[in-house]
Short mmCIF file of the C-alpha atoms (twelve columns), coordinates in Angstrom:
data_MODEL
# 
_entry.id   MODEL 
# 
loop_
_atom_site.group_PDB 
_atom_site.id 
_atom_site.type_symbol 
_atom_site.label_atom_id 
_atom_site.label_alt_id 
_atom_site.label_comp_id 
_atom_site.label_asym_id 
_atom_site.label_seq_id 
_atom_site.Cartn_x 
_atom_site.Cartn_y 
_atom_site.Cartn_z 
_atom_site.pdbx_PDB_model_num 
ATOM 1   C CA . UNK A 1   36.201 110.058 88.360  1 
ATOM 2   C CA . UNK A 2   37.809 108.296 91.183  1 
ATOM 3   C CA . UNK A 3   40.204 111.464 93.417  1 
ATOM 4   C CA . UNK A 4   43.615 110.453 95.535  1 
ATOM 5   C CA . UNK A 5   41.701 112.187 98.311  1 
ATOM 6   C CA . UNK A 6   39.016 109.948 98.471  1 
ATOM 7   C CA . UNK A 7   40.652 107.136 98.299  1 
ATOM 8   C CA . UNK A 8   42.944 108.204 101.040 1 
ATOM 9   C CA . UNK A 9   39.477 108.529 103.036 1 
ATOM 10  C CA . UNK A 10  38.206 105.290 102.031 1 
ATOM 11  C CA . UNK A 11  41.534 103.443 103.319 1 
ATOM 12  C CA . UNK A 12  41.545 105.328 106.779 1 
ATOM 13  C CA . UNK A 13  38.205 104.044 107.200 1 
ATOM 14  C CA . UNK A 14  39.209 100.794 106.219 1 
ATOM 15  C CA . UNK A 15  41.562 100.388 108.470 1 
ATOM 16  C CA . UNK A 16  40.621 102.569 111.756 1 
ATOM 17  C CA . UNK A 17  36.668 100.849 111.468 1 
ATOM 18  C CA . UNK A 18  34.532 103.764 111.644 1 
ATOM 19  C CA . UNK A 19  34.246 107.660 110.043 1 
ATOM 20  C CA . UNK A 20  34.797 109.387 113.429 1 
ATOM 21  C CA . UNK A 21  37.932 107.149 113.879 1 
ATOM 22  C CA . UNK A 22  38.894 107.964 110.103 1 
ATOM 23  C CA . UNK A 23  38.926 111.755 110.932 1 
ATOM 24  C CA . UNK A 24  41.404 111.828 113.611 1 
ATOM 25  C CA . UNK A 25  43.712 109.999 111.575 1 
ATOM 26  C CA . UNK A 26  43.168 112.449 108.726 1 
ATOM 27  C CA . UNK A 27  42.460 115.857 110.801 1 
ATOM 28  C CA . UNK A 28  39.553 116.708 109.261 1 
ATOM 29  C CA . UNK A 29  35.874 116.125 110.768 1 
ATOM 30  C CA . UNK A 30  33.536 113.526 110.395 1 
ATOM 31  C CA . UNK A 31  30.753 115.105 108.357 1 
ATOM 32  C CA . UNK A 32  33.858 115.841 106.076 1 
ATOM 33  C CA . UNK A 33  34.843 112.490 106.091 1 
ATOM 34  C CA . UNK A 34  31.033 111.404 104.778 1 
ATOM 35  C CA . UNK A 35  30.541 113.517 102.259 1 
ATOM 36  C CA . UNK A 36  34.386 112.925 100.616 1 
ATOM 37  C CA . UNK A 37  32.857 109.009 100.631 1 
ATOM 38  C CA . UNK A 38  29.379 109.543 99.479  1 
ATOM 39  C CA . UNK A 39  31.238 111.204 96.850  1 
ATOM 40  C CA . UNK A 40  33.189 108.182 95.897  1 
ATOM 41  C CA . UNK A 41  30.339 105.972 95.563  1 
ATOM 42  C CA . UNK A 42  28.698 108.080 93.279  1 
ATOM 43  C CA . UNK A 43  31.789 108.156 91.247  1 
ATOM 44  C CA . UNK A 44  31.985 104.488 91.412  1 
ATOM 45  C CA . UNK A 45  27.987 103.807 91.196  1 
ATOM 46  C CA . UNK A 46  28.174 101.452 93.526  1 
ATOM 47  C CA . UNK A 47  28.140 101.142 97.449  1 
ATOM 48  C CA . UNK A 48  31.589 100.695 99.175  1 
ATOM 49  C CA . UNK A 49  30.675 100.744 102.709 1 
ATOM 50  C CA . UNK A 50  28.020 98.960  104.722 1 
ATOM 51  C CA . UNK A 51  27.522 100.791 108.409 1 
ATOM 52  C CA . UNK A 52  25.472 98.487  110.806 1 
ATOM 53  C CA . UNK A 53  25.262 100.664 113.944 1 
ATOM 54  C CA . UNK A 54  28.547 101.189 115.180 1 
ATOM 55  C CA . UNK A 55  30.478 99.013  113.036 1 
ATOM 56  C CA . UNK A 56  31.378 99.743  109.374 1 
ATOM 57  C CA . UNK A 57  32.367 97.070  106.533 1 
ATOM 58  C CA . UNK A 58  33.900 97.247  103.325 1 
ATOM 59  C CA . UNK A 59  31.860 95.879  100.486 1 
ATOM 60  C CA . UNK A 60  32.863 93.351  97.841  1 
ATOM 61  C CA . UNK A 61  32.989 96.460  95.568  1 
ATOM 62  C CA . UNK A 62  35.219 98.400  98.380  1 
ATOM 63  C CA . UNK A 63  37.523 96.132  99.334  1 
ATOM 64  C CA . UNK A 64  38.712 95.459  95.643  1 
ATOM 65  C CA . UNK A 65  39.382 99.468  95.428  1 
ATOM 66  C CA . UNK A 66  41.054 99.487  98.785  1 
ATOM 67  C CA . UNK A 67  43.451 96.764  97.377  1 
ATOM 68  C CA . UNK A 68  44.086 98.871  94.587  1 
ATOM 69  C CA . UNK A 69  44.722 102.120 96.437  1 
ATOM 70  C CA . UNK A 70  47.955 100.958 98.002  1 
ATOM 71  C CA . UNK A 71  49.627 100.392 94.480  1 
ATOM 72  C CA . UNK A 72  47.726 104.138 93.481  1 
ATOM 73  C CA . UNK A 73  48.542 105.893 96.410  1 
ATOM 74  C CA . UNK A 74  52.280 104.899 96.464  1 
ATOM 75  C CA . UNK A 75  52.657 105.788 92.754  1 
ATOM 76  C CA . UNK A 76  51.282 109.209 94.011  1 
ATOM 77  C CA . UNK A 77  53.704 110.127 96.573  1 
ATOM 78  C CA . UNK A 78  56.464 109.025 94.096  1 
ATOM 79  C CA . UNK A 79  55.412 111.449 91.880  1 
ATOM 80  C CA . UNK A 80  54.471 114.422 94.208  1 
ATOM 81  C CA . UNK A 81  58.004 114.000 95.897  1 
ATOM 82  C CA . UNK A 82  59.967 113.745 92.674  1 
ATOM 83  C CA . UNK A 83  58.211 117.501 91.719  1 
ATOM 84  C CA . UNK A 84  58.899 118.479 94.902  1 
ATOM 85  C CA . UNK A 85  62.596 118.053 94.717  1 
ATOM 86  C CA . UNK A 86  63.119 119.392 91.245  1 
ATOM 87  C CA . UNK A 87  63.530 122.763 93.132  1 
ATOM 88  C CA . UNK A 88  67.219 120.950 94.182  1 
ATOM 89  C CA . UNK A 89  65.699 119.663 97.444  1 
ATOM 90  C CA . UNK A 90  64.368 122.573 99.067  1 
ATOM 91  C CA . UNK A 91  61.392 120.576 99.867  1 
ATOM 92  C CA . UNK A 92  59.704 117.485 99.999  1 
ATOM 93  C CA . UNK A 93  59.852 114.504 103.044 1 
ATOM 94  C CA . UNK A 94  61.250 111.073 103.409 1 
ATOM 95  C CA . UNK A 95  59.365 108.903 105.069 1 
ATOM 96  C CA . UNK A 96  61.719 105.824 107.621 1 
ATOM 97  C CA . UNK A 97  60.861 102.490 108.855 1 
ATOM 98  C CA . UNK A 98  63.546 100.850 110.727 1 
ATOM 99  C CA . UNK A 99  63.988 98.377  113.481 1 
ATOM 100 C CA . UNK A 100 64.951 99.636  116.695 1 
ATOM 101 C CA . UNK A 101 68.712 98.584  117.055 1 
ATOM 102 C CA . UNK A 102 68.838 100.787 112.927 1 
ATOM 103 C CA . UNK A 103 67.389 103.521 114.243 1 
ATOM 104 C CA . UNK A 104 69.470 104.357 117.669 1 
ATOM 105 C CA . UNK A 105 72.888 103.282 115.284 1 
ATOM 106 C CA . UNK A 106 72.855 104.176 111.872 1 
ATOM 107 C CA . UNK A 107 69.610 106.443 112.157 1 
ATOM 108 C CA . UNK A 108 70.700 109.464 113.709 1 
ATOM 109 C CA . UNK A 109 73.678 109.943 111.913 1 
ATOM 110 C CA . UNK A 110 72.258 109.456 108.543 1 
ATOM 111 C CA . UNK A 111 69.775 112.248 109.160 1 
ATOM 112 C CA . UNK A 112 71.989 114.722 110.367 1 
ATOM 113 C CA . UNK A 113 74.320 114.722 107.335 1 
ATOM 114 C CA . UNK A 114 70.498 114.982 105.407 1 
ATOM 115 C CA . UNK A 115 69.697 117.732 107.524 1 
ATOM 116 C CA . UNK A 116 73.009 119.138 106.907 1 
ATOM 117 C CA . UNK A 117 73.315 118.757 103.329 1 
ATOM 118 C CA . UNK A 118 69.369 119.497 102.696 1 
ATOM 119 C CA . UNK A 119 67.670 121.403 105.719 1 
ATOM 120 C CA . UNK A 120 64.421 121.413 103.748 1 
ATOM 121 C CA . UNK A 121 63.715 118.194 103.375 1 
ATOM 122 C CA . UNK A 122 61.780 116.969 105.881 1 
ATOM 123 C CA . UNK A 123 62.589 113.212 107.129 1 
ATOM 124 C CA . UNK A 124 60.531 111.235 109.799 1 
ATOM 125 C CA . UNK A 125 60.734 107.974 111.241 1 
ATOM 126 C CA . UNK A 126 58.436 104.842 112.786 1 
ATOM 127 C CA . UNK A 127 59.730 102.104 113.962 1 
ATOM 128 C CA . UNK A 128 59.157 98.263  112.922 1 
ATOM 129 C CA . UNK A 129 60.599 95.194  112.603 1 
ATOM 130 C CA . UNK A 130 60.615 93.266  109.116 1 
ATOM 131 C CA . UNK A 131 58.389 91.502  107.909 1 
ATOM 132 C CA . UNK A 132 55.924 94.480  109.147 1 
ATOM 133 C CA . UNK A 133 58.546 97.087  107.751 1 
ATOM 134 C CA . UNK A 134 58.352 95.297  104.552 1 
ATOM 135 C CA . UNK A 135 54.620 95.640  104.105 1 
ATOM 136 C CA . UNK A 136 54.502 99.420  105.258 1 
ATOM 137 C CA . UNK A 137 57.056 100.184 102.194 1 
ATOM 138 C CA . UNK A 138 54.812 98.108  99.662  1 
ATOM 139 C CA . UNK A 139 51.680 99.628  100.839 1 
ATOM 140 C CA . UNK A 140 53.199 103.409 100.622 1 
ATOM 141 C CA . UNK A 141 53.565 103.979 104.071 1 
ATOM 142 C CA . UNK A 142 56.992 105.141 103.889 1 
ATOM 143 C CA . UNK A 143 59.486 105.363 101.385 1 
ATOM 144 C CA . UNK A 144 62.751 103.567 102.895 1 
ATOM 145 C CA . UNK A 145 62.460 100.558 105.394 1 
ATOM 146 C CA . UNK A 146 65.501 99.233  107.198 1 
ATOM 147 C CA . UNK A 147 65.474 95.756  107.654 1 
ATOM 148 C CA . UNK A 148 67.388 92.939  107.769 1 
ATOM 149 C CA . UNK A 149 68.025 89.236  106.359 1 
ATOM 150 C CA . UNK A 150 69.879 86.158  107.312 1 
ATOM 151 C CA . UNK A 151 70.375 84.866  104.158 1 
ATOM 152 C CA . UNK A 152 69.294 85.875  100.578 1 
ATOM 153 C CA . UNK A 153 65.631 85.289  99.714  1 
ATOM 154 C CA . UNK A 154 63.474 86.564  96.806  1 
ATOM 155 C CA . UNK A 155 60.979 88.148  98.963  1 
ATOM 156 C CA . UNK A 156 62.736 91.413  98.295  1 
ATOM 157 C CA . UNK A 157 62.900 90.639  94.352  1 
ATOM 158 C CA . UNK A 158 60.699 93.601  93.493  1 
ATOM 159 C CA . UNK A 159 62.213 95.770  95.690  1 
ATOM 160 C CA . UNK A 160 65.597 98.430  95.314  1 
ATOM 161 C CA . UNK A 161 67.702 96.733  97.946  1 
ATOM 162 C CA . UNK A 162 70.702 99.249  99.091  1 
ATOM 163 C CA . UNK A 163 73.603 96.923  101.338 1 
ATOM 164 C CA . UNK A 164 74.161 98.791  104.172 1 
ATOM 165 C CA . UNK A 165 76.519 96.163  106.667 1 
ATOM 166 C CA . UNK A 166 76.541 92.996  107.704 1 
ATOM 167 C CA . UNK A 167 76.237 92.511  111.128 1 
ATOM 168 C CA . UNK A 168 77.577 89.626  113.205 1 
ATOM 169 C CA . UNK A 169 75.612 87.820  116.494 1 
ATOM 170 C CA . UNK A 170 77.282 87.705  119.644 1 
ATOM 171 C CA . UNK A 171 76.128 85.966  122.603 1 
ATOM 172 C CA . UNK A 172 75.539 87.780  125.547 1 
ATOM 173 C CA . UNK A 173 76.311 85.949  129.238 1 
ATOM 174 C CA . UNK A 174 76.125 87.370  132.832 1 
ATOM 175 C CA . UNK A 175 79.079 88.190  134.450 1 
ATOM 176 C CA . UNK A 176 80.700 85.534  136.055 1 
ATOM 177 C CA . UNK A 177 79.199 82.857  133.981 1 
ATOM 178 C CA . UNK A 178 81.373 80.008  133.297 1 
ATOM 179 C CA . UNK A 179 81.917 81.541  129.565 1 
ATOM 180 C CA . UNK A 180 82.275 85.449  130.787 1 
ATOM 181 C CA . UNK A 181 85.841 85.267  129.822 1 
ATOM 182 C CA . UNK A 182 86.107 83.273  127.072 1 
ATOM 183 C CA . UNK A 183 87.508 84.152  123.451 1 
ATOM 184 C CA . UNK A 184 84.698 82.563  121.956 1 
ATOM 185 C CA . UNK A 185 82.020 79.903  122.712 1 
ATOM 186 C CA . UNK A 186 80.493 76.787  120.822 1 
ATOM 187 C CA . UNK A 187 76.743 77.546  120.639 1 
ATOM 188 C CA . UNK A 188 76.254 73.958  121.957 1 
ATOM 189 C CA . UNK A 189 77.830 74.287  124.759 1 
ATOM 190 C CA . UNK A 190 75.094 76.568  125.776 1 
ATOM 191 C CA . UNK A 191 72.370 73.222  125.190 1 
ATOM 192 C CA . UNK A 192 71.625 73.174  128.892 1 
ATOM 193 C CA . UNK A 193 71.227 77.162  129.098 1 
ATOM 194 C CA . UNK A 194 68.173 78.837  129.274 1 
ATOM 195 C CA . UNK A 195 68.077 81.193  127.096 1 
ATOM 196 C CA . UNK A 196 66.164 84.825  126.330 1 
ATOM 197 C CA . UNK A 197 64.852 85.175  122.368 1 
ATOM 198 C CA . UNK A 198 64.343 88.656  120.623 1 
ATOM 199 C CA . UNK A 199 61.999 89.893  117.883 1 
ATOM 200 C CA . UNK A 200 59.836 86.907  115.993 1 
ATOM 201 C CA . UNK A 201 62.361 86.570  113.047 1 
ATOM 202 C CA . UNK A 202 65.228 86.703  115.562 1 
ATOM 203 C CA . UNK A 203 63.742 84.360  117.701 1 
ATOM 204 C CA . UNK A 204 63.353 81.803  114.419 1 
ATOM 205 C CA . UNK A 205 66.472 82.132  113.524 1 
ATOM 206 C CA . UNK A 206 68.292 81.089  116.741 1 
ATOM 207 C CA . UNK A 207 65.972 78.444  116.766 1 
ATOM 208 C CA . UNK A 208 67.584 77.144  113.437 1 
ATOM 209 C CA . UNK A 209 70.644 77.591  114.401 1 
ATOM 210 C CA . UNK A 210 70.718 75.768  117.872 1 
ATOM 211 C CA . UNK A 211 68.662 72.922  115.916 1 
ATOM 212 C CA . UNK A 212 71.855 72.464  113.210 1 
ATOM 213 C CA . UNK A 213 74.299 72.585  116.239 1 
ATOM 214 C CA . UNK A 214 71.901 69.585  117.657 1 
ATOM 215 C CA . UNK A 215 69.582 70.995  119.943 1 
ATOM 216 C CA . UNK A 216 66.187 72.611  120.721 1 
ATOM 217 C CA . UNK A 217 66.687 75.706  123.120 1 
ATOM 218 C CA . UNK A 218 64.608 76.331  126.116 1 
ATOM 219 C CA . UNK A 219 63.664 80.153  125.599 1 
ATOM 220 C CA . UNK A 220 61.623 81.171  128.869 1 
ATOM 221 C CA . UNK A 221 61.832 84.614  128.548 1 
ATOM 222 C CA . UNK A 222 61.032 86.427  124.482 1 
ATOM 223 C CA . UNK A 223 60.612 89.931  124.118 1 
ATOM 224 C CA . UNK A 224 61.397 92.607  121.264 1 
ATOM 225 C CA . UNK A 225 62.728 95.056  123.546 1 
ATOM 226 C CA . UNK A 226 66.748 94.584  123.179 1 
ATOM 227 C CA . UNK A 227 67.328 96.487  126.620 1 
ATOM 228 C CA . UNK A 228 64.968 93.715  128.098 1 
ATOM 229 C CA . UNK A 229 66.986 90.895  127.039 1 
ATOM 230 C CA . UNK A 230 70.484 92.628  128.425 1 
ATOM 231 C CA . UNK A 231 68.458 93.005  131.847 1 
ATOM 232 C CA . UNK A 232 67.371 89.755  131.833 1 
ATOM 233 C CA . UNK A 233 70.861 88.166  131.118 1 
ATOM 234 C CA . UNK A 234 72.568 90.421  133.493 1 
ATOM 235 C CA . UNK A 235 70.183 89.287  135.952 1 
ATOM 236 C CA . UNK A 236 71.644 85.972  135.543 1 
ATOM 237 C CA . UNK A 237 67.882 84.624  134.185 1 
ATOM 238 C CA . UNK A 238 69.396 83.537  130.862 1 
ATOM 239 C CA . UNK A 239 71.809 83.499  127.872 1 
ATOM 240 C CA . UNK A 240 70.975 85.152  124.808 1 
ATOM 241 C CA . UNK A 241 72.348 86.135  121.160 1 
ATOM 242 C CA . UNK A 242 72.482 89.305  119.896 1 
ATOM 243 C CA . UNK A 243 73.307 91.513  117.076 1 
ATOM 244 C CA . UNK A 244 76.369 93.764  117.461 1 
ATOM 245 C CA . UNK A 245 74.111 96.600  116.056 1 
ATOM 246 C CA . UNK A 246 71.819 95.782  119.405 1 
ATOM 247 C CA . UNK A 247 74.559 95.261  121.890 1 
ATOM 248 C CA . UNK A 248 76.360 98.904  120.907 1 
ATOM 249 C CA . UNK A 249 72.566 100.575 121.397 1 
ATOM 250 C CA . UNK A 250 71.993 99.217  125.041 1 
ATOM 251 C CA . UNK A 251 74.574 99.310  127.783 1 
ATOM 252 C CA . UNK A 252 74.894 95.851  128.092 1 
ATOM 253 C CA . UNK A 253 75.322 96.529  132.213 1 
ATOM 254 C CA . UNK A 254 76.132 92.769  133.795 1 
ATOM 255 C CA . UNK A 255 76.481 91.269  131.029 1 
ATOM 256 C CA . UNK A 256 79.927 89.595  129.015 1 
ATOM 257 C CA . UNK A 257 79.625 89.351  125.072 1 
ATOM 258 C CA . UNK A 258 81.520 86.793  123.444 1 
ATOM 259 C CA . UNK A 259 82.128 85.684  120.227 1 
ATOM 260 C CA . UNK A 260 79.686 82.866  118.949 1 
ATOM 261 C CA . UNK A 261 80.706 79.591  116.905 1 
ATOM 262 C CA . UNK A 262 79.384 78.563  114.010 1 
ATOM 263 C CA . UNK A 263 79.685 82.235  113.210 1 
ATOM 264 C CA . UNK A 264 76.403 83.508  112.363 1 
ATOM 265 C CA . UNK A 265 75.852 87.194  110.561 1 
ATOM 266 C CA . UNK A 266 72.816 89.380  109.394 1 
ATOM 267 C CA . UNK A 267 72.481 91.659  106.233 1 
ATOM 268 C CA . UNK A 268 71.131 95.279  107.372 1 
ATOM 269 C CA . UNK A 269 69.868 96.610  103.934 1 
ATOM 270 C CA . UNK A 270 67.726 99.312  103.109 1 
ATOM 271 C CA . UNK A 271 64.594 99.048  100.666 1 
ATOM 272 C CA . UNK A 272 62.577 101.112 98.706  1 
ATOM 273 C CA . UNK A 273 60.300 101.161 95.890  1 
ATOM 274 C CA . UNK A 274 61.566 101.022 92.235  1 
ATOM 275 C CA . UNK A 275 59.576 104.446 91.304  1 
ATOM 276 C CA . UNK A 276 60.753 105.728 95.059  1 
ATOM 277 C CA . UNK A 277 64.450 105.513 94.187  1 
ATOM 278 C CA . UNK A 278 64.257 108.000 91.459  1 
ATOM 279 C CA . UNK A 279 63.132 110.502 93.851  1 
ATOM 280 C CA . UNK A 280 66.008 112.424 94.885  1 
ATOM 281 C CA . UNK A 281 65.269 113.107 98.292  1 
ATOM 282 C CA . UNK A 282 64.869 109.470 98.414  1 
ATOM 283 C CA . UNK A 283 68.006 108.368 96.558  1 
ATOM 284 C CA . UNK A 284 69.747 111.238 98.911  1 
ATOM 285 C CA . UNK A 285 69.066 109.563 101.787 1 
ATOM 286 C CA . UNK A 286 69.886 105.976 100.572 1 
ATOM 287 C CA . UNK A 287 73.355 107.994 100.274 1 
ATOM 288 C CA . UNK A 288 73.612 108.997 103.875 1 
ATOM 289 C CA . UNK A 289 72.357 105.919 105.165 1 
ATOM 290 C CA . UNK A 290 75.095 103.901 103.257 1 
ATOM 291 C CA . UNK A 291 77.485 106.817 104.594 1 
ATOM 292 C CA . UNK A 292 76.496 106.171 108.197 1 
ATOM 293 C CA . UNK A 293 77.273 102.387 107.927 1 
ATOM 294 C CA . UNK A 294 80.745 102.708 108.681 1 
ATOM 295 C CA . UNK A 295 79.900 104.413 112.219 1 
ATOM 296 C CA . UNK A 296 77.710 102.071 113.425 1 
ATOM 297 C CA . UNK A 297 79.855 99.775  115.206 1 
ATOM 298 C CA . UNK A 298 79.337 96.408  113.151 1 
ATOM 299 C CA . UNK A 299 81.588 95.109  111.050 1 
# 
């Protein structure tokens, strides 16, 4: 009979590459860590791991079960949570995933009206841009991921999808750039700008939009790391665009926003798992997040 607990042992091995590395993640030691495994092969009858000094690899045999554990695993903590909260919430977690601009804006206030409202439910957070937010929630590494979307897709068809805001780009300029003052700006009037690009799906996405207005920009500077791009503009190194959600996290010190033509906007949402969102912990805190929307500066 295969156990939950094994196969939570069998994917930390997986994916940290060796028994010793497994136990830290778990906090448990590595003799434990053997024994929990030699007990899953004999459940299973068959080998799952091959160790060739210091490396270990997953079989044909284990990487078919570790596939299957995500699905298992995630049905799991649905169920353990949902028991949990029958008690009316006096226990249990909820597990967040949110980009970085989500969780210094609609984050904290969201889990202080949980806190408020239900002081024993635990809630944690990790940060993590979509698509890599996405994958966490499917592979029951958390139970709500904020993310975002430019425009309506059916990646997220088998997901609960919760609106939260949409949120509008602005560009950012340096002060005392030719378009510091302005009421709003023509994005190809900034063809001949160099220009700073933010996360990977960000980064796309201006591309697209620059190449519909009729050019290609010249991005010399890309990072993730919204603060980053308002240093770089306000050290006159570049123009950028920027959600209003990541302009009110960052003092944008140096720097002018201005509105943006065509106008271009973003859908913040917040996903979970069908089974997740009966969870009431869960569906609480789909309640506070869509409470906190309001406060969080976009429109």
């Amino acid at each position: 009979m295969i156990e939950a607990r094994h196969l939570r042992v069998l994917r930390a091995v997986a994916t940290s590459g060796s028994y010793s590395a497994a136990a830290r993640e778990l906090g448990c030691t590595q003799p434990a860590v053997s024994q929990q495994m030699k007990a899953l092969e004999q459940s299973t009858g068959t080998p799952l791991l091959v160790r060739t000094g210091r490396e270990t690899r997953l079989t044909e045999a284990g990487e078919a079960l570790v596939r299957h554990a995500a699905g298992i695993l995630a049905g799991l903590t649905a169920a353990e949570e949902e028991v949990a909260a029958i008690a009316g919430l006096r226990a249990g977690r909820v597990r967040l995933v949110s980009f970085p601009s989500g969780s210094s804006t609609l984050v904290p206030t969201a889990v202080a009206a949980m806190r408020a409202d239900h002081p024993g439910t635990r809630v944690s957070l990790v940060e993590a841009e979509p698509p890599r937010s996405v994958e966490m929630l499917r592979e029951g590494e958390c139970d709500i991921a904020l993310a975002f979307r430019y425009e309506a897709s059916p990646e997220w068809d088998d997901l609960v999808v919760r609106p939260l805001l949409t949120d509008r780009l602005v560009g950012l300029v340096p002060e005392g750039h030719p378009f510091a003052d302005a009421d709003e700006v023509g994005i190809g009037t900034l063809a001949e700008e160099p220009w700073i690009a933010g996360c990977p799906r960000c980064r796309r996405h201006l591309v697209e939009v620059c190449e519909a207005a009729g050019f290609t920009p010249r991005i010399d500077f890309a990072t993730d790391d919204y603060p980053a791009v308002v240093g770089l503009v306000g050290a006159g190194l570049g123009v950028a665009v920027l959600p209003e959600l990541a302009v009110e996290s960052v003092r944008p010190k140096g720097t002018r926003a201005v509105r943006v033509t065509p106008e271009v906007r973003r859908e913040v949402v917040a996903l979970t798992l069908p089974d997740l969102a009966q969870v009431p912990a869960v569906a609480a805190m789909l309640d506070r997040l869509e409470g906190a929307a309001p406060f969080a500066g976009a429109d």
